[in-house]
C-alpha positions in Angstrom: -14.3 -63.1 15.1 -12.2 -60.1 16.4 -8.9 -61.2 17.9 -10.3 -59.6 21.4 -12.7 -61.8 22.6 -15.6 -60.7 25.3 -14.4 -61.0 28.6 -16.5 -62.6 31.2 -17.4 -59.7 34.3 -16.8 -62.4 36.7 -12.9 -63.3 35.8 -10.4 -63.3 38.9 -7.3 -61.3 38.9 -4.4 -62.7 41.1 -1.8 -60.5 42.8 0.1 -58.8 40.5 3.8 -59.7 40.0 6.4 -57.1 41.1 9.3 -56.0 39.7 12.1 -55.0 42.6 14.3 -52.6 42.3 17.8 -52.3 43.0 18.9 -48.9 42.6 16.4 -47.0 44.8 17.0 -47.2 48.6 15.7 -45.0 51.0 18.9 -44.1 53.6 18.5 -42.3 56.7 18.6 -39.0 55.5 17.6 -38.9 51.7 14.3 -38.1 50.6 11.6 -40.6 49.8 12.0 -43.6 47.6 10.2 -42.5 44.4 8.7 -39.3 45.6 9.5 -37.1 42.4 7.8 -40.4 40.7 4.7 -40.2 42.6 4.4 -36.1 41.7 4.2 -37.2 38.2 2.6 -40.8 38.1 1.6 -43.0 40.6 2.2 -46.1 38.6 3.1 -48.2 35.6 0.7 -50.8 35.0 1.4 -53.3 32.0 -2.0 -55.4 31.2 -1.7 -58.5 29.1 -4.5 -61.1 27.7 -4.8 -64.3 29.3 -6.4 -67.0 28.3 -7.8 -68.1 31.2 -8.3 -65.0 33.0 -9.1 -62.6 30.0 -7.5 -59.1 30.5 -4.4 -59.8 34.0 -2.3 -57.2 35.3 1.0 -58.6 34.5 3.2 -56.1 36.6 2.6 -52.7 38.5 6.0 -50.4 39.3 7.0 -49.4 41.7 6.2 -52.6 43.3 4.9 -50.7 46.7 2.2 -48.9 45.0 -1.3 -48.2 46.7 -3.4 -49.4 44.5 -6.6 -51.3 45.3 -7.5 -55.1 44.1 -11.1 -52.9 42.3 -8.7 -50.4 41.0 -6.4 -53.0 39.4 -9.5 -54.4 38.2 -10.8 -51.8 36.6 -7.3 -50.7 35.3 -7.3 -54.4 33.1 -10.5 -53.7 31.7 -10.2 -50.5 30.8 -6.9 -51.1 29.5 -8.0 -53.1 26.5 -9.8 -51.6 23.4 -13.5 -53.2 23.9 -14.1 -56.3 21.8 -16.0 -54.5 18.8 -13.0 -51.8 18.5 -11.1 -54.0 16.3 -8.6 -52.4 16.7 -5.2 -53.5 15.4 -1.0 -52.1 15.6 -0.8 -50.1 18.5 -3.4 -47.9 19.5 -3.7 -45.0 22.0 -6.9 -43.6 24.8 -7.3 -42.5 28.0 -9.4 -43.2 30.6 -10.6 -42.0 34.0 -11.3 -44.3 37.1 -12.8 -43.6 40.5 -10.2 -43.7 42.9 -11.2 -46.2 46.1 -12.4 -44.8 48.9 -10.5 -44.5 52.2 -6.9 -44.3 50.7 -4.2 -42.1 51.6 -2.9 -39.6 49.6 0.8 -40.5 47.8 3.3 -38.3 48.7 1.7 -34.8 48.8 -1.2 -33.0 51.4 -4.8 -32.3 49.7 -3.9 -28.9 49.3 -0.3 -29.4 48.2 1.8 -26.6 46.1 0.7 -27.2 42.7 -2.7 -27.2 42.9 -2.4 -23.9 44.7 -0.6 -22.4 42.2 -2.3 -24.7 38.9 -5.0 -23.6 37.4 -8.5 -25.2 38.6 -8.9 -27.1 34.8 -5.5 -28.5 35.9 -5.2 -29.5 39.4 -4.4 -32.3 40.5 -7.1 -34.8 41.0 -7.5 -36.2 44.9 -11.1 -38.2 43.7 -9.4 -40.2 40.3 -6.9 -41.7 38.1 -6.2 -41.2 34.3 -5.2 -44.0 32.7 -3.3 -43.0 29.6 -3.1 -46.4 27.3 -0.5 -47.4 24.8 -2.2 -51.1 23.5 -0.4 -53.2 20.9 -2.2 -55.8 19.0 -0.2 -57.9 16.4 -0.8 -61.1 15.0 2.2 -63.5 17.2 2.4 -67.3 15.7 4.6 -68.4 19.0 1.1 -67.3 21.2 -1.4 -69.8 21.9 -4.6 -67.1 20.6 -2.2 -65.8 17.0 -2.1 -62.4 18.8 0.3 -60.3 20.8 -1.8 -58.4 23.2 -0.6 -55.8 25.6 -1.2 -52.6 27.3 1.5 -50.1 28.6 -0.4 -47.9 31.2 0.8 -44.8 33.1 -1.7 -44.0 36.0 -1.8 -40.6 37.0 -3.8 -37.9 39.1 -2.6 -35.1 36.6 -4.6 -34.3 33.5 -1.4 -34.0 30.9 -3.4 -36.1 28.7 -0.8 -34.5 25.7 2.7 -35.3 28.0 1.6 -38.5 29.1 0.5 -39.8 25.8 4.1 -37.9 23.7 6.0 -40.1 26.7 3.7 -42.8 26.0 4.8 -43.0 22.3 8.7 -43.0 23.2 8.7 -45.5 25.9 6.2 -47.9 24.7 7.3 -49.0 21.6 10.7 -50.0 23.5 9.0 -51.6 26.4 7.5 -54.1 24.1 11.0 -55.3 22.5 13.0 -55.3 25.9 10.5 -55.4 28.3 11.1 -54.9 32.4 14.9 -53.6 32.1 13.7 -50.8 30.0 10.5 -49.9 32.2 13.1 -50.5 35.3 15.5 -47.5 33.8 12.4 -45.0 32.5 10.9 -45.0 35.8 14.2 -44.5 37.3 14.4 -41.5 35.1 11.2 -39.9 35.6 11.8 -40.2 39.5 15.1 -37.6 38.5 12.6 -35.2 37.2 12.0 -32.0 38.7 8.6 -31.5 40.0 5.6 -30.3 38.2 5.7 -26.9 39.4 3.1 -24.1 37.7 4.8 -21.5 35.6 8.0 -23.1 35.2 9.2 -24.7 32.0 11.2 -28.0 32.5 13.1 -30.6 30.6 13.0 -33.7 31.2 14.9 -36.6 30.3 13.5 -39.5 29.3 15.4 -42.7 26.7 18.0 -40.3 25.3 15.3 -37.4 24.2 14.4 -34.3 26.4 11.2 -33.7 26.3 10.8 -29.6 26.9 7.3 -28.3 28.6 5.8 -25.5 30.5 3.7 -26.2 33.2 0.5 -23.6 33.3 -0.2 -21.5 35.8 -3.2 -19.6 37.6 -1.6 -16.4 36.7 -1.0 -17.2 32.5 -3.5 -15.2 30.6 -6.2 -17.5 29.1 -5.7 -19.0 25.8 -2.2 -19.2 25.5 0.2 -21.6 26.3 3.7 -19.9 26.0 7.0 -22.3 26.0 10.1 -20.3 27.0 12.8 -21.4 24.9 14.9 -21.3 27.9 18.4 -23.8 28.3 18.3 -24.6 24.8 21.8 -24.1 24.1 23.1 -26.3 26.5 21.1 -29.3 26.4 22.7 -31.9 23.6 20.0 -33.7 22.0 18.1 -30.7 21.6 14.9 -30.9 23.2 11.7 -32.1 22.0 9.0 -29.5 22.3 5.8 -30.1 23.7 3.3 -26.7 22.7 1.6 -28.0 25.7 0.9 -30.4 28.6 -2.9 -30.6 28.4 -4.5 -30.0 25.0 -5.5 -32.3 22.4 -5.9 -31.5 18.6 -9.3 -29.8 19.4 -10.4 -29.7 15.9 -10.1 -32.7 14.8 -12.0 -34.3 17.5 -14.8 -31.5 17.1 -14.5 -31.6 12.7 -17.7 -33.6 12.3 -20.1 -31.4 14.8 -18.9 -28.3 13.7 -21.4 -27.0 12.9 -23.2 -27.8 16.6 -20.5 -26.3 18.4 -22.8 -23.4 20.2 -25.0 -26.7 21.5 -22.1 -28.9 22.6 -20.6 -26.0 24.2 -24.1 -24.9 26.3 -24.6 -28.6 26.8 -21.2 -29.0 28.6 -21.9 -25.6 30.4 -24.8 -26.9 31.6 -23.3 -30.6 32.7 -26.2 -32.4 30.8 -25.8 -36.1 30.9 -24.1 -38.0 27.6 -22.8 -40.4 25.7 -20.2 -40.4 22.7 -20.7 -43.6 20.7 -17.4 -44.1 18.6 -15.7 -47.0 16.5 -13.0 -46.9 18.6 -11.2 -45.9 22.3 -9.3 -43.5 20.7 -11.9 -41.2 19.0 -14.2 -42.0 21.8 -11.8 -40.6 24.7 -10.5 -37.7 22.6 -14.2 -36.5 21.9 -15.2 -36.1 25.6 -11.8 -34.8 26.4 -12.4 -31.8 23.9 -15.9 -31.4 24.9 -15.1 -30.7 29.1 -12.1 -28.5 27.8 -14.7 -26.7 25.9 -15.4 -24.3 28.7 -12.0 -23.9 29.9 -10.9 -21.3 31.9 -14.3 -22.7 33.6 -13.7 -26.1 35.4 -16.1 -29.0 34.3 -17.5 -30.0 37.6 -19.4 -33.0 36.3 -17.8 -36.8 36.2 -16.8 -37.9 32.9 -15.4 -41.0 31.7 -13.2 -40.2 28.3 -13.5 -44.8 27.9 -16.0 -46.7 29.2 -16.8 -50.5 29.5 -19.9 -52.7 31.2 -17.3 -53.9 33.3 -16.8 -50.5 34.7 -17.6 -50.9 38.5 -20.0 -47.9 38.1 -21.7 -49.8 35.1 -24.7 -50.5 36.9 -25.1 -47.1 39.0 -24.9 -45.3 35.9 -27.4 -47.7 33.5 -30.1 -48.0 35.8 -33.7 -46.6 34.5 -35.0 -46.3 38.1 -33.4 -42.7 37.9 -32.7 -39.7 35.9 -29.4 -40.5 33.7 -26.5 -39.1 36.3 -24.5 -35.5 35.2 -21.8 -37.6 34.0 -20.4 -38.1 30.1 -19.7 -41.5 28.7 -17.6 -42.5 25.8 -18.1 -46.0 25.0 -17.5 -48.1 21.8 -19.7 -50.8 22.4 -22.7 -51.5 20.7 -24.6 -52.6 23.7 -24.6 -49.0 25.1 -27.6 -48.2 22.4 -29.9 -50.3 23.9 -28.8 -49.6 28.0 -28.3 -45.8 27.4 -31.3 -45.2 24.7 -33.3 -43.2 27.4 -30.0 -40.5 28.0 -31.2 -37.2 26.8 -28.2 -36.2 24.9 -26.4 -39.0 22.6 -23.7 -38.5 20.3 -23.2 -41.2 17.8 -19.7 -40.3 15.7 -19.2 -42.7 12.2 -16.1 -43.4 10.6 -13.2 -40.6 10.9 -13.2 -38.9 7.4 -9.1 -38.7 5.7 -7.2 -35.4 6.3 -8.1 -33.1 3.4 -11.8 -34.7 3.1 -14.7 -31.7 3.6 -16.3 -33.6 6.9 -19.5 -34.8 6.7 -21.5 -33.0 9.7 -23.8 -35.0 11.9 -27.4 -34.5 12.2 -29.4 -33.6 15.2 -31.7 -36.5 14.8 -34.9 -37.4 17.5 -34.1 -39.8 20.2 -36.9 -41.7 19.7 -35.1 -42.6 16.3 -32.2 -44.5 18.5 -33.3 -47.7 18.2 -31.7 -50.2 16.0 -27.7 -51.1 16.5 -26.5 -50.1 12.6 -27.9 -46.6 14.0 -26.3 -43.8 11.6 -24.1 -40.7 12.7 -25.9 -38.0 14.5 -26.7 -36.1 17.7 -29.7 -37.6 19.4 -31.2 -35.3 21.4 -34.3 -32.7 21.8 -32.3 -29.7 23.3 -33.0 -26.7 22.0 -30.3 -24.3 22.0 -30.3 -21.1 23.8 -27.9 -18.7 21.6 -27.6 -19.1 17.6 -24.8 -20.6 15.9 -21.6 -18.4 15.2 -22.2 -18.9 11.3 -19.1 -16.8 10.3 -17.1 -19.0 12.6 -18.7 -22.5 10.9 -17.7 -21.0 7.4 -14.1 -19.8 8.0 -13.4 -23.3 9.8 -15.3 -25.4 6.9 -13.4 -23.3 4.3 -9.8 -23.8 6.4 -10.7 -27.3 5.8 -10.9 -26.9 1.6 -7.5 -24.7 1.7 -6.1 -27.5 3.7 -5.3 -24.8 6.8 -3.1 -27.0 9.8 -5.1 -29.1 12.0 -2.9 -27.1 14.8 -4.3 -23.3 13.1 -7.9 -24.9 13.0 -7.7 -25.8 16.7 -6.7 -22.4 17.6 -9.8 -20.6 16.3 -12.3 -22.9 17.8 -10.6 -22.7 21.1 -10.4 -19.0 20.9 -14.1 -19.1 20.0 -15.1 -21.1 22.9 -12.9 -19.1 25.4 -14.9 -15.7 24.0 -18.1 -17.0 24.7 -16.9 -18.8 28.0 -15.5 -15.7 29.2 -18.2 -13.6 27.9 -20.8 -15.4 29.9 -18.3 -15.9 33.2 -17.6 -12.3 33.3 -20.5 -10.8 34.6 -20.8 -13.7 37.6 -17.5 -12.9 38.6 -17.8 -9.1 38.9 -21.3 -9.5 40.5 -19.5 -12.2 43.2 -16.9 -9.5 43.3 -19.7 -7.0 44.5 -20.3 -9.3 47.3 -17.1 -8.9 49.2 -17.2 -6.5 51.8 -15.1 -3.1 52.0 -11.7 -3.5 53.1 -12.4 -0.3 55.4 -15.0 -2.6 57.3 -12.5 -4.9 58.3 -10.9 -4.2 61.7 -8.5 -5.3 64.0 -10.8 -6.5 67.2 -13.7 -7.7 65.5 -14.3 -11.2 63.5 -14.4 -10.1 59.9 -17.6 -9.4 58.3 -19.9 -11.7 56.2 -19.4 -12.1 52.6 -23.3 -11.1 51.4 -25.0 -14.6 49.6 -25.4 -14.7 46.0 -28.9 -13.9 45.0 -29.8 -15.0 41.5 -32.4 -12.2 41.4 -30.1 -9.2 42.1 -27.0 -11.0 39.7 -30.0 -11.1 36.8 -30.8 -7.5 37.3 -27.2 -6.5 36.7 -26.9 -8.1 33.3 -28.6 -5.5 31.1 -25.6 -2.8 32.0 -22.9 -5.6 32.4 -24.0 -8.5 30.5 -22.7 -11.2 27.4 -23.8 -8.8 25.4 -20.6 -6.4 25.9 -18.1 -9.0 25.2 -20.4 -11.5 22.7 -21.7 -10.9 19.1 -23.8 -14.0 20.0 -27.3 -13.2 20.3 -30.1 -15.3 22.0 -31.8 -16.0 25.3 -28.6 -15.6 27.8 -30.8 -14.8 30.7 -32.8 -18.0 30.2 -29.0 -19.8 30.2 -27.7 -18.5 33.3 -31.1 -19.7 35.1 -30.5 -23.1 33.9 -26.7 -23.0 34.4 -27.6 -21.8 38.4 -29.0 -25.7 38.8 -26.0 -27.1 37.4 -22.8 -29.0 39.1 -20.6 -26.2 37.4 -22.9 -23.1 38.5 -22.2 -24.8 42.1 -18.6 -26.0 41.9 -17.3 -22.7 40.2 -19.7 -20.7 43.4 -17.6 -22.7 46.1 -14.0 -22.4 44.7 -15.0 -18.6 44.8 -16.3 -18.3 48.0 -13.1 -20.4 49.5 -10.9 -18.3 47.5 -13.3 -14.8 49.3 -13.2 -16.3 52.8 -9.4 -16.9 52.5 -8.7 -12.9 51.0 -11.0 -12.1 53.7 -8.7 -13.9 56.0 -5.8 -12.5 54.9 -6.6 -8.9 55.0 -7.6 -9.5 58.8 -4.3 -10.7 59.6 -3.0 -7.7 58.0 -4.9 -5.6 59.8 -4.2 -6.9 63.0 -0.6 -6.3 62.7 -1.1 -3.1 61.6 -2.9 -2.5 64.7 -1.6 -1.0 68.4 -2.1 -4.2 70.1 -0.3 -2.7 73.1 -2.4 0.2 73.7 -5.4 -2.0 73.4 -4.8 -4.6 75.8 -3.6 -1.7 78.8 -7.0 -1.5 80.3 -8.4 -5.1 79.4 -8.5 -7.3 82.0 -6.3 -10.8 81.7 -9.3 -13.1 80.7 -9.9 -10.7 77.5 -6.2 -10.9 77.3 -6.0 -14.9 77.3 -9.0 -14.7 74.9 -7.1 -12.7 72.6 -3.7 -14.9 72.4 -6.0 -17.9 72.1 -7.8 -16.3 69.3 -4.5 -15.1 67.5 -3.0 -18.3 67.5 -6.4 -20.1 66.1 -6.0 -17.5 63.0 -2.1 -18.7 63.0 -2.6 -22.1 62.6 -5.7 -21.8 60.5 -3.7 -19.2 57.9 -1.0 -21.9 57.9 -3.0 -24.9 57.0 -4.8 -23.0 54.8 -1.5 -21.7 52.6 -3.4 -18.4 53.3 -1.4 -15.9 50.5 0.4 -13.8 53.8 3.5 -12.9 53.8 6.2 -14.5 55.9 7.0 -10.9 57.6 3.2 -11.0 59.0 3.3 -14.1 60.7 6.5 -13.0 62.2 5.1 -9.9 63.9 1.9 -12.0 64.5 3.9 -14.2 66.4 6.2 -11.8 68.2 3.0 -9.7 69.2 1.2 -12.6 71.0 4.8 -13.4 73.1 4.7 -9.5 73.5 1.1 -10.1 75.2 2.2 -13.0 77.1 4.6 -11.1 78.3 2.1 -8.8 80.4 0.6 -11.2 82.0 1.6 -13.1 85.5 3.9 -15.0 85.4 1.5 -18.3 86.1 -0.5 -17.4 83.1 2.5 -17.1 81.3 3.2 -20.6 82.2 -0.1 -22.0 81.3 -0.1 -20.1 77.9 3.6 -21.2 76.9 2.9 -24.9 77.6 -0.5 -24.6 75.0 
């Protein structure tokens, strides 16, 4: 029997045990105890097996961390590889993990600076954690089961699935010879780290090594990923280089459904439910990472779940048959999932990973109806028919990189620069059609509430595509038209729709401001009488405070003369009104 055993759903975690900490003390005066943490991580979980209670959380730092009893729950079990992983040494996943609700947010606002500034693939994530998992199983004589089994987990509400896991590989191998004094000093360290601040490159110091990374921006071009060589020449060790925060070896999660790319890509466009089946965490979590980065710059709207367990609280919510299957993506390596998750529409079932330098074997799209037995061979199980044909020329000059034994890293590059051409070729036209709907900046004035932005209408956006459609951009062929209609009912149709509109409203905003201080406020209040005045300061400082707690992208100077025009107004008026106006 596999050394991990199956875990009863009912086994009780106690409190977890806390590690105190001597060097952080928050004086009157000095920032936050662990605030540059908590803009990083907001925990280190360690997960070890007991016999009695299966997977326990064995400590959490910083000891005053928020997490929930069902979080820490969920944590343990999703911090072991499931019991038919087999999976021996040390192995690495990640996973994501609905965040309980009615908590407080750490450290930072909702709206805080880096998502602002962070592109919307990246932001930070106010709804869930990532779990990113370094497990070590080794056969131990002086334990009572013959195995040493633990989990080093950094929870986080960043998606630096590539940082977290590079840190994960220098800390965790140390952690598991000296245990809490070195987890006591890394955490100490990361808490000296700058902040993860959008278009900035940083080092960061972590066990002797810097690690060097730039942190992406809204305003970076798509598709690349530059890291300024910047400091290098004082920093002794030299620093290791991270390409980037985010992005996995693409290609060799995609090498055995190559040659389905153009359907994985729609399908993930479209937010169709799914389910990866793999042998193990780590192939399992790495595949549904690469498919919702597969139409980045676009921001997969959908819930996904890179590991998943039938312990997972949402186990039942998302197995029930009463329903259809919920827009969600599932990667699970347990075999059970056949049977719970036959009636799915779209199920991926990935074999044995081939050796580097081996030509791939390509899965099948098989029928669904053929998912029935639990030795059930590779394939894609599904009955979607794709709208656009396969990029053939791409297939070839990726299967022949494969015989020339072209980098993994080169490999990656030309898939993701595929899938970013057709992503952008199909965006394109949405945006300049939302574009249209703004209205003229001429029609925006000073003593008026600015106008509407006109609704998106699916008819008049489809008319536009035969002058500014795909097919300017996209040597793809196919039925496009019949792919935006379907992509208007999806998640991502509706979450990419909203983040526009906000992003419209708040320009729209802006340029009123703008306008208003360009405006002779002074001429126009000489023959108003002092209740149209009063309106007006009221209505000033509404757009004041709202531009504020917005972040509104205005200029400091503007809400200076803003606010020196409305104490100019108040001015003119009695002296009782004054009063009144001053104290509000």
């Amino acid at each position: 029997m596999d050394p991990i055993s199956s875990i009863s759903e009912t086994a009780y975690y106690g409190g977890s045990q806390q590690l105190k900490v001597g060097s952080q003390v928050d004086t009157p005066g000095s920032r936050l105890p662990w605030a540059r943490f908590s803009s990083w991580l907001e925990c280190v979980c360690v997960v070890t097996f007991d016999l009695e209670l299966g997977q326990a959380m064995e400590l959490v730092y910083p000891h005053d961390c928020r997490l929930s009893e069902k979080e820490k729950t969920c944590i343990c079990y999703l911090s072991f590889p499931d019991s038919y992983s087999g999976c021996l040494g040390d192995t690495q996943f990640s996973f994501r993990l609905r965040r309980s609700a009615g908590q407080r947010l750490s450290w930072f606002g909702e709206d805080d600076l880096y998502n602002r500034e962070a592109p919307v693939t990246l932001q930070r994530d106010t709804a869930h954690y990532y779990g990113y998992v370094y497990f070590r199983q080794v056969k131990d004589s002086s334990v009572k089961r013959g195995y040493f089994q633990k989990s080093l987990v950094l929870i986080s509400r960043l998606p630096f699935v590539n940082l977290f896991h590079s840190l994960l590989q220098l800390i965790a191998p140390e952690y598991f010879e000296k245990l809490e004094p070195c987890l006591e000093a890394v955490c100490n360290e990361i808490d000296q780290w700058p902040p993860p601040l959008p278009g900035q490159t940083l080092n960061l110091p972590v066990m002797g090594i810097v690690m060097q990374v730039r942190i992406p921006s809204q305003t970076d071009k798509p598709g690349t990923s530059p890291v300024k060589h910047s400091h290098l020449e004082n920093l002794l060790p030299a620093p290791m280089l991270l390409p980037t925060v985010h992005e996995l070896d693409l290609f060799r999660s995609f090498q055995p459904l190559l040659i389905h790319v153009q359907m994985l890509w729609e399908l993930m466009l479209l937010g169709e439910p799914m389910v990866v089946m793999a042998i193990s965490p780590t192939v399992a979590s790495e595949t549904v990472l690469a498919l919702t980065s597969s139409i980045a710059p676009l921001k997969y709207c959908c819930d996904y779940r890179p590991y998943f367990t039938i312990h997972d609280s949402e186990f039942r919510e998302y197995t029930t048959r009463t329903q259809a299957p919920p827009n969600v993506i599932l990667g699970v390596t347990n075999p059970f999932f056949i049977k719970t998750l036959q009636h799915w529409p779209h199920i991926i079932r990935l074999g044995e990973p081939k050796m580097s330098g081996d030509l791939p074997k390509q899965v099948k799209v098989k029928k669904l109806a053929k998912l029935k037995t639990l030795d059930t061979k590779p394939g894609i199980y599904t009955s979607y028919k794709t709208f656009l044909h396969k990029d053939k020329a791409l297939i070839k000059k990726l299967l022949k990189g494969i015989q020339r034994k072209r980098p993994s890293e080169v490999q990656s590059t030309l898939l993701r620069r595929h899938l970013l051409e057709i992503t952008q070729s199909f965006i394109i036209p949405l945006e300049r059609y939302v574009a249209s709907l703004m209205p003229l900046q001429k029609t925006v004035t000073p003593w008026k509430n600015p106008p509407q932005i006109r609704p998106f209408s699916q008819d008049e956006f489809m008319k536009t595509l035969e002058h500014t459609g795909p097919q300017l951009t996209s040597t793809l062929k196919g039925d496009w038209l019949s792919l935006y209609r379907r992509f208007f009912r999806s998640a991502n149709f509706d979450g990419w729709y909203r983040m526009r509109l906000k992003e419209m409203s708040q320009k729209l905003e802006t340029l009123h401001l703008e306008v208003i201080c360009e405006a002779d406020l002074a001429a126009w209040i000489k023959d108003k009488s002092e209740v149209e005045i009063v309106d007006l300061v009221i209505k000033l400082r509404e757009k004041l405070v709202k531009a504020r707690c917005q972040h509104l992208p205005v200029k400091e100077g503007t809400f200076q003369k803003l606010e020196l025009y409305i104490d100019t107004i108040i001015g003119s008026l009695p002296q009782d009104l004054q009063s009144v106006l001053h104290r509000h």
